[in-house]
VEXRONU-678245 format. One line per field, with one value per residue (C-alpha): residue in three letters; chain; x, y, z. Coordinates in Angstrom, 1 decimal. Each point is the difference from the previous one (the first is absolute). Example, Ala and Ser with C-alpha at 12.3 -4.5 7.8 and 13.67 -1.06 7.14 Angstrom:
residues 2
gufi <- [ALA_SER]
voba <- [A_A]
x <- [12.3_1.4]
y <- [-4.5_3.4]
z <- [7.8_-0.7]
***
This chain:
residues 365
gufi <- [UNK_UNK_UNK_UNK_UNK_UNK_UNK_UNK_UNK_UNK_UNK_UNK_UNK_UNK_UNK_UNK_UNK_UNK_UNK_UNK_UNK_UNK_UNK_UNK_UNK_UNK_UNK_UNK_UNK_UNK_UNK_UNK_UNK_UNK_UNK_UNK_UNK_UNK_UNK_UNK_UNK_UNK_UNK_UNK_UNK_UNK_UNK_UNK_UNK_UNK_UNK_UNK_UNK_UNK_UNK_UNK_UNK_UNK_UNK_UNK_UNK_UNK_UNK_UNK_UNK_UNK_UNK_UNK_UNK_UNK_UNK_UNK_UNK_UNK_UNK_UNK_UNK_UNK_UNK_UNK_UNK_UNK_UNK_UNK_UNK_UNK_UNK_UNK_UNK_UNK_UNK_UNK_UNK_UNK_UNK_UNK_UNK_UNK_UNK_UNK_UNK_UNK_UNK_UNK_UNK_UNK_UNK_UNK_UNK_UNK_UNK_UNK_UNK_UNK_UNK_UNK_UNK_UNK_UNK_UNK_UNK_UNK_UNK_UNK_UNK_UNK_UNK_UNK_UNK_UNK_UNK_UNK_UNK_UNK_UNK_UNK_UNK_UNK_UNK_UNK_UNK_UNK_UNK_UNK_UNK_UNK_UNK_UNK_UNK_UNK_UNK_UNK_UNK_UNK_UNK_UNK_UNK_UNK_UNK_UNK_UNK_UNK_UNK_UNK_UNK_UNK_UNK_UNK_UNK_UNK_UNK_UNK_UNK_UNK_UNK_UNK_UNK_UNK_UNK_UNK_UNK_UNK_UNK_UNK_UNK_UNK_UNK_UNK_UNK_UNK_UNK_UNK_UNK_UNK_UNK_UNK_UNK_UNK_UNK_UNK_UNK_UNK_UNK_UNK_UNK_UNK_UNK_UNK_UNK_UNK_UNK_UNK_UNK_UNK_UNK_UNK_UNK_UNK_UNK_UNK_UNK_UNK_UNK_UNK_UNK_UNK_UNK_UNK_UNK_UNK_UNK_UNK_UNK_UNK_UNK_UNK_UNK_UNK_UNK_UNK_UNK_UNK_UNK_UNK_UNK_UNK_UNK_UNK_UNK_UNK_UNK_UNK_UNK_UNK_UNK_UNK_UNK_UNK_UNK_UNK_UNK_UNK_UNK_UNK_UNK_UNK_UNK_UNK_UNK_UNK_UNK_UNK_UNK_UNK_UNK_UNK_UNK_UNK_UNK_UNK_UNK_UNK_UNK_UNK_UNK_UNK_UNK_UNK_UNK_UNK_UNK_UNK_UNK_UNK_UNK_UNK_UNK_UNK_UNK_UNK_UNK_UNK_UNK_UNK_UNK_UNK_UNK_UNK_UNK_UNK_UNK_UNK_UNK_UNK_UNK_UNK_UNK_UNK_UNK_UNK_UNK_UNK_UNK_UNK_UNK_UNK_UNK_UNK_UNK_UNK_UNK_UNK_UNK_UNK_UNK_UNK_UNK_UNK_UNK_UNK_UNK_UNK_UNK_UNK_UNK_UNK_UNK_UNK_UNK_UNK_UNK_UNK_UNK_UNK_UNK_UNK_UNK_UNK_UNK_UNK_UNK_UNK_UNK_UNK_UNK]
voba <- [A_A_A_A_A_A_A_A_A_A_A_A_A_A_A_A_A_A_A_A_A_A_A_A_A_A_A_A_A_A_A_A_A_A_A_A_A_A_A_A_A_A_A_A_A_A_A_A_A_A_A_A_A_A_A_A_A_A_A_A_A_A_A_A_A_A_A_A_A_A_A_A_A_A_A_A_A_A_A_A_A_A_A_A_A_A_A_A_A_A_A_A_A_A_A_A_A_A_A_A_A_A_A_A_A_A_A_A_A_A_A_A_A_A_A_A_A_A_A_A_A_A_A_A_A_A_A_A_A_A_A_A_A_A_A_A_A_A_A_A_A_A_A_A_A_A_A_A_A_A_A_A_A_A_A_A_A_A_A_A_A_A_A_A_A_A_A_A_A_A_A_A_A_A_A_A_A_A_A_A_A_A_A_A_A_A_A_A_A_A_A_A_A_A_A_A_A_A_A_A_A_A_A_A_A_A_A_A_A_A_A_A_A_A_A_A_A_A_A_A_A_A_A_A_A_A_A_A_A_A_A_A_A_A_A_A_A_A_A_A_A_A_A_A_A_A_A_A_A_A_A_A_A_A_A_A_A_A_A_A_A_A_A_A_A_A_A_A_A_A_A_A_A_A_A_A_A_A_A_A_A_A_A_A_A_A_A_A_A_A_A_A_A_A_A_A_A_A_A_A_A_A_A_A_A_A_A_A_A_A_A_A_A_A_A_A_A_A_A_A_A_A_A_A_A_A_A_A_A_A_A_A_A_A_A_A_A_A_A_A_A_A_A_A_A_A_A_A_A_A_A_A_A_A_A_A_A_A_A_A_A_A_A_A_A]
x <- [147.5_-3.7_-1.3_2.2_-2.3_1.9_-0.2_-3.4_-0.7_2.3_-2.0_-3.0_1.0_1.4_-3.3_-1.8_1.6_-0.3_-3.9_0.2_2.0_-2.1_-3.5_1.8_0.1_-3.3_-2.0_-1.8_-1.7_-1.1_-1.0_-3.6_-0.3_1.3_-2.3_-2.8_0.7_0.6_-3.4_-1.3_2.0_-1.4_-3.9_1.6_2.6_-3.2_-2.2_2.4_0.8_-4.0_-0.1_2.6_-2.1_-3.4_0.3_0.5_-3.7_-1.1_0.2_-0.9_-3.3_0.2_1.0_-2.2_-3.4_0.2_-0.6_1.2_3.1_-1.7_-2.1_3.2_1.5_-3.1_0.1_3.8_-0.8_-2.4_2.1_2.3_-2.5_-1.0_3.8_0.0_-3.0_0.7_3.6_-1.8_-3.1_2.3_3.4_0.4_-2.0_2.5_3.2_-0.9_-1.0_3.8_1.7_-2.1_1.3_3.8_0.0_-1.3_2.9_2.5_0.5_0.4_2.5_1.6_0.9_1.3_2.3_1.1_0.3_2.2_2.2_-0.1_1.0_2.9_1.0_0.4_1.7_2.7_3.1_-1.0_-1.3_2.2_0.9_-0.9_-3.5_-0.2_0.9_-2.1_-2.8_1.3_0.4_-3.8_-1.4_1.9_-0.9_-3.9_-0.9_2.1_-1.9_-3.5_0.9_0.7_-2.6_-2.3_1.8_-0.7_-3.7_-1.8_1.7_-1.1_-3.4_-0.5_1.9_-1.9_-3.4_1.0_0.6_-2.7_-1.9_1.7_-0.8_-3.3_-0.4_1.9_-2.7_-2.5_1.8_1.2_-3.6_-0.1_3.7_-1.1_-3.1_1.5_2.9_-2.2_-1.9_2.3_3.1_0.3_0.1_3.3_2.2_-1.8_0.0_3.8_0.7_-1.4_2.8_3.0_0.4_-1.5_3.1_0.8_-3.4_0.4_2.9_-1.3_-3.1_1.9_1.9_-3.1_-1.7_3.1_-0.1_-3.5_0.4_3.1_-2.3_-3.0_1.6_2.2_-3.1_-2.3_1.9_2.0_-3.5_-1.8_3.8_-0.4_-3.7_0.8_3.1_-2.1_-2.8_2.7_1.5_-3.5_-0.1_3.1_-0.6_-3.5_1.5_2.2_-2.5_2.3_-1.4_-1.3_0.5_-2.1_1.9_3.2_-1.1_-1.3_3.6_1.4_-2.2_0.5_3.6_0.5_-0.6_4.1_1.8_2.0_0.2_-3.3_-0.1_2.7_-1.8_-3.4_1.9_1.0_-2.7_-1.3_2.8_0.0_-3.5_0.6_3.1_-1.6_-3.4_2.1_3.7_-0.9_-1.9_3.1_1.0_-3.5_-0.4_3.5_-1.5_-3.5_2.0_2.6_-2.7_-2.2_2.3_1.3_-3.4_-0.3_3.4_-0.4_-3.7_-1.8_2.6_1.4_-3.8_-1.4_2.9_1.6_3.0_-1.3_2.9_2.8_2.0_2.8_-0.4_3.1_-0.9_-3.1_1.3_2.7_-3.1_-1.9_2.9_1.1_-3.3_-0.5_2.8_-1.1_-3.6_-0.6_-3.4_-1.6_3.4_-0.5_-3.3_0.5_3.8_-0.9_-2.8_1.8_3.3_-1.8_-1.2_3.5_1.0_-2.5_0.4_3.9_-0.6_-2.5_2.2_2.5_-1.1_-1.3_3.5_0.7_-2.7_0.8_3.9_-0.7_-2.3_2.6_2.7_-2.9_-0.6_3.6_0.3]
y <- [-177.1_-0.9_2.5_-1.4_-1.4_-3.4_-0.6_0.9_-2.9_-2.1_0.2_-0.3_-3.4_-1.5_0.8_-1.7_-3.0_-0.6_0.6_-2.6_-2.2_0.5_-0.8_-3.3_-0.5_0.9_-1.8_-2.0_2.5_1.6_-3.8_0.1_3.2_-1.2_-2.8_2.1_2.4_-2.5_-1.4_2.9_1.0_-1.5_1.7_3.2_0.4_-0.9_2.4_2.5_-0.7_-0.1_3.5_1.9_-1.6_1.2_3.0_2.6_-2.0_0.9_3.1_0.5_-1.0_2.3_2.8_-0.5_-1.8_1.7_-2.6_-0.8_-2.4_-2.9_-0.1_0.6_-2.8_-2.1_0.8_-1.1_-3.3_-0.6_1.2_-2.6_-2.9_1.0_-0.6_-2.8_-1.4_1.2_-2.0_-3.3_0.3_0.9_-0.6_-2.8_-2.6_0.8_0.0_-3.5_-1.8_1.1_-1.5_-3.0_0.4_0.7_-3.3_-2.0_1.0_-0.2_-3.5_0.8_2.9_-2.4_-2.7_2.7_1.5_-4.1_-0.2_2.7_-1.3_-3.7_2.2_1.4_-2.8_-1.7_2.5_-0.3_1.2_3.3_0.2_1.3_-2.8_2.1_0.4_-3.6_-1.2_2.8_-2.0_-3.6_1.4_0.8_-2.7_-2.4_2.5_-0.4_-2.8_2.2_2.7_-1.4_-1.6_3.6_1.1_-2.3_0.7_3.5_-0.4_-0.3_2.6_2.7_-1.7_1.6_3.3_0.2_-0.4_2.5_2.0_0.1_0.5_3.0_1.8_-1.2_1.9_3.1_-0.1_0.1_2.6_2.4_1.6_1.2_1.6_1.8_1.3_1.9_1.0_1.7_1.3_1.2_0.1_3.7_0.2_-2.4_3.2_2.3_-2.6_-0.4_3.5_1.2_-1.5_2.1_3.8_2.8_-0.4_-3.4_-0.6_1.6_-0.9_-4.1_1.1_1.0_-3.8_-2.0_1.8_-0.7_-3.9_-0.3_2.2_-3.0_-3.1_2.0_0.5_-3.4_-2.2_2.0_0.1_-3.4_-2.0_2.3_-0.4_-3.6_-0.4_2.2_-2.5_-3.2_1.7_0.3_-3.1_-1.8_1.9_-0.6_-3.8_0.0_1.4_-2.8_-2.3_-1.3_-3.0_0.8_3.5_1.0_-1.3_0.8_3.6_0.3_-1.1_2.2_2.4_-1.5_-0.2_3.4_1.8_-0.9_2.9_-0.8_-3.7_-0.5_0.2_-2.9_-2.4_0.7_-0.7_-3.9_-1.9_1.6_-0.4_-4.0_-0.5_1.8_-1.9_-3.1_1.1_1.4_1.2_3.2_0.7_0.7_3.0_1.3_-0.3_2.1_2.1_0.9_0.2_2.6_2.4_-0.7_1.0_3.0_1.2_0.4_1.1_2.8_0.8_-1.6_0.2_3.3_1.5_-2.2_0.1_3.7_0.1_-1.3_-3.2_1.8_-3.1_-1.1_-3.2_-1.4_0.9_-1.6_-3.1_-0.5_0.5_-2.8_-2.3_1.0_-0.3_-3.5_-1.2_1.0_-0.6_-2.1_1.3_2.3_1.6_0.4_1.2_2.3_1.6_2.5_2.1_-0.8_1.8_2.6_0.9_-0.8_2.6_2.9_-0.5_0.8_2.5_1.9_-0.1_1.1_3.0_1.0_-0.2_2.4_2.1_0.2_0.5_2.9_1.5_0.2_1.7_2.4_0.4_0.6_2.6]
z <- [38.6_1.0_-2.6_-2.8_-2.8_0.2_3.4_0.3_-2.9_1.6_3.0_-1.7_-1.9_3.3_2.0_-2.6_-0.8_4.0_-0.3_-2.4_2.2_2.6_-2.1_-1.1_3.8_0.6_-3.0_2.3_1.2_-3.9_-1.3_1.5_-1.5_-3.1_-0.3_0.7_-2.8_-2.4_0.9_-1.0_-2.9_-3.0_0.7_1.1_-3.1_-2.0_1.3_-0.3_-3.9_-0.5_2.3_-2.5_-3.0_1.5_1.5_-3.1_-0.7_3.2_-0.1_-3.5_1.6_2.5_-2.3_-2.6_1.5_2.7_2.8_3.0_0.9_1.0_-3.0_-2.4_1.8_-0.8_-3.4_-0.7_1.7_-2.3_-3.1_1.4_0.5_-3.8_-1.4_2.2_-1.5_-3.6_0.2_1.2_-2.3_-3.5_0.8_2.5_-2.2_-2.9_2.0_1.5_-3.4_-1.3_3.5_-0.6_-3.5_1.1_2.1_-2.3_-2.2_2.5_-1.3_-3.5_0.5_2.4_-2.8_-2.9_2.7_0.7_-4.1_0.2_2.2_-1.6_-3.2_2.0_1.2_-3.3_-0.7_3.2_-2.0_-0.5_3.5_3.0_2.6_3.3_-1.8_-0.7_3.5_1.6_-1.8_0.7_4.0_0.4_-1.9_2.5_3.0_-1.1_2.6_2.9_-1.0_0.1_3.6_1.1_-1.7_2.4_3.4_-0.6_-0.9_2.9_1.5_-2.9_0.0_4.0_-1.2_-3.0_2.3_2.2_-2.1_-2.0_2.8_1.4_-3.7_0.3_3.3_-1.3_-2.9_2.4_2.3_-2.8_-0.7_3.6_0.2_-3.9_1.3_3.2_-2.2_-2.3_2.7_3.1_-2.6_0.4_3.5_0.7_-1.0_2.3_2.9_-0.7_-0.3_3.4_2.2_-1.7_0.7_-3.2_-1.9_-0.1_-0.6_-2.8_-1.2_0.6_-2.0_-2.8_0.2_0.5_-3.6_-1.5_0.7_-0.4_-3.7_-0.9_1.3_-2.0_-3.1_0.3_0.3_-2.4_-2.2_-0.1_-0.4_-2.3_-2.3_1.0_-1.4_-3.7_-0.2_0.6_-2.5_-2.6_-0.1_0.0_-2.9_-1.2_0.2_-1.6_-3.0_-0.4_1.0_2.9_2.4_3.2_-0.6_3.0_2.7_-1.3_-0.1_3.6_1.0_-1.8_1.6_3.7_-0.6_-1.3_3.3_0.7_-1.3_-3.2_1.0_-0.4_-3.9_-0.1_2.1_-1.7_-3.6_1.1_0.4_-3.2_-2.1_1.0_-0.3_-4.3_-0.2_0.2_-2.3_-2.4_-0.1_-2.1_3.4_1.9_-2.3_0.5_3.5_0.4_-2.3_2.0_3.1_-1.4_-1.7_3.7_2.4_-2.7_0.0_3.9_0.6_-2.8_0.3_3.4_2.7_-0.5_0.2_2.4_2.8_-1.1_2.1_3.1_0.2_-1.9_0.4_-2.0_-1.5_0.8_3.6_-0.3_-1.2_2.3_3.0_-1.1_-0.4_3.6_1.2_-1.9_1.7_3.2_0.2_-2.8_-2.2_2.2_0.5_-4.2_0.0_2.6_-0.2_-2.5_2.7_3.0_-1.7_-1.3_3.4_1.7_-2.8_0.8_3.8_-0.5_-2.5_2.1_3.3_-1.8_-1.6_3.5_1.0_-2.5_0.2_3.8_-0.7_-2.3_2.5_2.6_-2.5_-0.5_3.1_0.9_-2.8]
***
């Protein structure tokens, strides 16, 4: 019975649901270890983002200047410091005259949204009850909810400080971990590889190219389909002359680097802002949106990403809802990768099972 399939399984799903048992026992001892990676998450995440984004540069200047690494490592930090500096000098200056803009009209699109609900409630008759005493319930909440408000400030005041200081250091940090990324990257398989006998070796090399292929054509790919999306709806919105145009695009272009959801939540803020200039805008807005994210799934994505996250998209969206629930917005931004890796370490062992199973039939034979 011990070499039935379904024992074996069996076996396997009790042992493991016991390991788990026994890490929930155990957590005390993995929370230092927790804290210290989380510490160290948000520089070393970055860096690695920037290290998939830099290195096909990097060794384009290898390749082609023929220099060193060091000096090819120089050279994308300063292409860096030059977008940086670029963004603040051109861009920056713009985006912060239309947020200065947007809040001073904050007021403004504040009272047509309190016409419109004067006008509906005018009109009460043709208005549902549960709508109107949703309305009458939060208006009469308003003081319970500014006390709240101030119990709770103080509180996010200090988190807010820490953490605002913890990204500060992670800026400052996240140079250093891209610069020895760039530089000893290549080495981390070989270092890895030398504890496991020729063939597994081997067969783990083949594993870690595949992952670091996904995260390399994930990342590429998502913010360079990211950017040509934000390009086209700043586009888009200059051509109907839309308000702030500029920093609806970039989020648009921020937001777009969540699979499939992304498009929606880029779309809202938008479509409020056009509502209230003008409610032609609304129509147009859907419009731009529609032929932008047609464009990149007909033309950008296919070419930019090939087949590298042959996902479904039903699968895809049901991962970031998961995730969403689980770890809130980071679980969002990062369910799509971490699945896609999940997905090529199962594929891989598997088809080593196979391979293996077919070698000992042949060998039998």
């Amino acid at each position: 019975m011990v070499h039935k399939k379904w024992f074996q399984l069996l076996v396997f799903l009790i042992l493991f649901f016991l390991l788990i048992l026994l890490l929930n026992y155990t957590s005390f001892i993995f929370i230092p270890i927790l804290q210290y990676v989380g510490a160290i998450a948000f520089p070393l995440i970055g860096a690695g983002i920037l290290y998939y984004i830099t290195r096909p540069l990097m060794k384009f200047f290898e390749r082609k200047l023929k220099i060193g690494r060091i000096l090819s490592i120089i050279l994308v930090f300063l292409v860096l410091i030059l977008l940086v500096s670029l963004f603040i000098m051109y861009v920056f200056p713009i985006v912060q005259r239309q947020v200065n803009n947007l809040m001073y009209a904050i007021p403004g699109m504040i009272a047509v949204v309190e016409d419109f609900i004067f006008y509906w409630q005018a009109n009460y008759t043709s208005i549902p009850v549960q709508i109107l005493q949703a309305i009458e319930d939060f208006v009469g909440n308003i003081p319970n909810h500014i006390q709240n408000l101030l119990d709770h400030l103080f509180g996010f005041l200090g988190e807010f400080i820490g953490q605002v200081i913890s990204i500060v250091a992670g800026l400052v940090i996240m140079p250093f971990f891209l610069f020895f990324m760039l530089k000893d990257g290549e080495k981390l398989l070989p270092f890895i590889l030398q504890i496991f006998k020729k063939e597994k070796a081997e067969n783990i090399r083949n594993l870690l190219e595949k992952i670091d292929n996904v995260l390399s054509a994930f990342i590429q790919g998502q913010l360079f389909v990211s950017f040509c999306v934000g390009v086209l709806l700043y586009i888009g919105y200059l051509i109907i002359d839309l308000d702030y145009a500029l920093i609806l695009a970039l989020f648009g272009m921020m937001t777009n680097v969540i699979p499939y959801l992304g498009p929606f939540i880029a779309v809202t803020p938008a479509l409020l802002v056009g509502s209230l200039q003008e409610p032609i805008y609304f129509v147009w807005i859907s419009i731009i949106m529609i032929v932008a994210q047609q464009i990149e799934s007909n033309l950008i994505s296919p070419n930019v990403m090939g087949q590298a996250l042959n996902v479904h998209p039903l699968t895809v969206m049901t991962v970031i809802i998961a995730a969403g629930s689980i770890a809130g917005f980071l679980g969002i931004l990062f369910a799509v990768p971490v699945y896609a890796v999940v997905r090529t370490i199962i594929v891989h062992f598997y088809q080593t099972y196979v391979d293996s199973k077919e070698k000992k039939e042949d060998a039998l034979i």
